[in-house]
PLY file of the C-alpha trace (Angstrom):
ply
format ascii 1.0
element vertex 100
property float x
property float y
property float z
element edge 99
property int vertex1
property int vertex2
end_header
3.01 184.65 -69.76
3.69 186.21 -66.00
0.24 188.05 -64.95
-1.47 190.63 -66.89
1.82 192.39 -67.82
3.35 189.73 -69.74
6.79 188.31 -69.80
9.00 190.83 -68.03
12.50 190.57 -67.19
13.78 192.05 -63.92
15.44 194.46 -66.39
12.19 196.01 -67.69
10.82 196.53 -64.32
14.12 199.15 -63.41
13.19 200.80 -66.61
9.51 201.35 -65.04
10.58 202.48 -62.00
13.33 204.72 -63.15
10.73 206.36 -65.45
8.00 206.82 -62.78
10.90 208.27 -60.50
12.22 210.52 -62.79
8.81 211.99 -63.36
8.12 212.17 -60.16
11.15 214.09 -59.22
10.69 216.70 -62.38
7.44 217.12 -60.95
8.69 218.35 -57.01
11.16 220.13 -58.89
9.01 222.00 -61.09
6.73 222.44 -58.10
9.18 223.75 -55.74
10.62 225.89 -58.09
6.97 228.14 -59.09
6.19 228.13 -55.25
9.57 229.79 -55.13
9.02 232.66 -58.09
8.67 235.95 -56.92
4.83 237.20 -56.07
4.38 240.08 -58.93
1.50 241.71 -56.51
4.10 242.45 -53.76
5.96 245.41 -54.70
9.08 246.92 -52.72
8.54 250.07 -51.24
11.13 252.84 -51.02
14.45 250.78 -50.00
12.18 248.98 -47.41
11.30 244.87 -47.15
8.98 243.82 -49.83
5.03 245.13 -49.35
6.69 248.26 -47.53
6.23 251.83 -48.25
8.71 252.79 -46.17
10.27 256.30 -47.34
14.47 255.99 -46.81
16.83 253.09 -47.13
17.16 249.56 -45.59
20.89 248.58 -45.33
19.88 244.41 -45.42
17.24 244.73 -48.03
18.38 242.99 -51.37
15.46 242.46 -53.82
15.20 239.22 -55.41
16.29 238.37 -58.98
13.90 238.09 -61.62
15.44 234.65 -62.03
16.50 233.69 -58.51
13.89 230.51 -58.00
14.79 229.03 -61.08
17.60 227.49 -58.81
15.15 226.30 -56.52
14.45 222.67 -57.19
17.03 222.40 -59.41
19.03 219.25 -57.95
15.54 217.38 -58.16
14.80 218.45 -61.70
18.01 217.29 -62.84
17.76 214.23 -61.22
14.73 213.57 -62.60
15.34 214.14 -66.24
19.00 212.08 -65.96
16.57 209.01 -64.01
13.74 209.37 -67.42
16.93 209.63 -69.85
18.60 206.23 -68.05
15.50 204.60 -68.35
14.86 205.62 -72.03
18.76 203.97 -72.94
17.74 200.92 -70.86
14.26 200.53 -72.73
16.10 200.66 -76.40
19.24 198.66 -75.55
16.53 195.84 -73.88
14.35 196.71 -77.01
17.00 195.97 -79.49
18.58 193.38 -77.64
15.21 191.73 -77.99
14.82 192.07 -81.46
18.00 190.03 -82.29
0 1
1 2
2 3
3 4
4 5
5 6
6 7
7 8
8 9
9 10
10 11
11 12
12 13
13 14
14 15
15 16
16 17
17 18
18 19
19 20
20 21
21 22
22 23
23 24
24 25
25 26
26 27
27 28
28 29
29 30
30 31
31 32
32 33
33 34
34 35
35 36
36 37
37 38
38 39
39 40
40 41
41 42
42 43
43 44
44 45
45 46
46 47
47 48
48 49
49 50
50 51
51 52
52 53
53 54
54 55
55 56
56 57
57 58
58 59
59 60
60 61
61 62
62 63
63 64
64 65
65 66
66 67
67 68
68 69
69 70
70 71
71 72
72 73
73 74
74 75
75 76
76 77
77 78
78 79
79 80
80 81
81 82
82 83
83 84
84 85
85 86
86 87
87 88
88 89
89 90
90 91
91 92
92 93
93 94
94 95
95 96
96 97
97 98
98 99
């Protein structure tokens, strides 16, 4: 036995790494995404930028989509779940390799 961790091939060690990653990125993600979501206490005013009162119409103003931030982050999130499911498929093809 190698150290504390046992005998490890080089093989299970991308399998750690590629998990911790992948979390790691679904975490940013996920965290970039909620700082994006729009602030419920902010409220548009009369055609006017957001937390005006402004009586009339702004030409430029476009409120936000209810769903709009869920693309923020996204590219990270899906990196991150495709790094944990690549790790996962490494783990059980090492897993069963070992068992025969």
């Amino acid at each position: 036995m190698r150290g504390t961790l046992g005998p490890m091939s080089g093989w299970w060690w991308v399998v750690i790494v590629l998990a911790v990653l992948g979390v790691l990125l679904l975490v940013v993600g996920f965290l970039q995404m909620r700082a994006a979501r729009p602030d419920a206490t902010i409220k548009g005013g009369f055609g006017g930028p957001a937390g005006s009162a402004d009586v009339g119409t702004h030409p430029n103003f476009n409120a936000p989509g209810p769903r709009d931030h869920w693309k923020v982050g996204a590219p990270l999130r899906i990196a991150g779940f495709c790094a944990v499911i690549v790790a996962a498929v490494i783990g059980l093809i090492l897993t069963i390799a070992k068992a025969f």
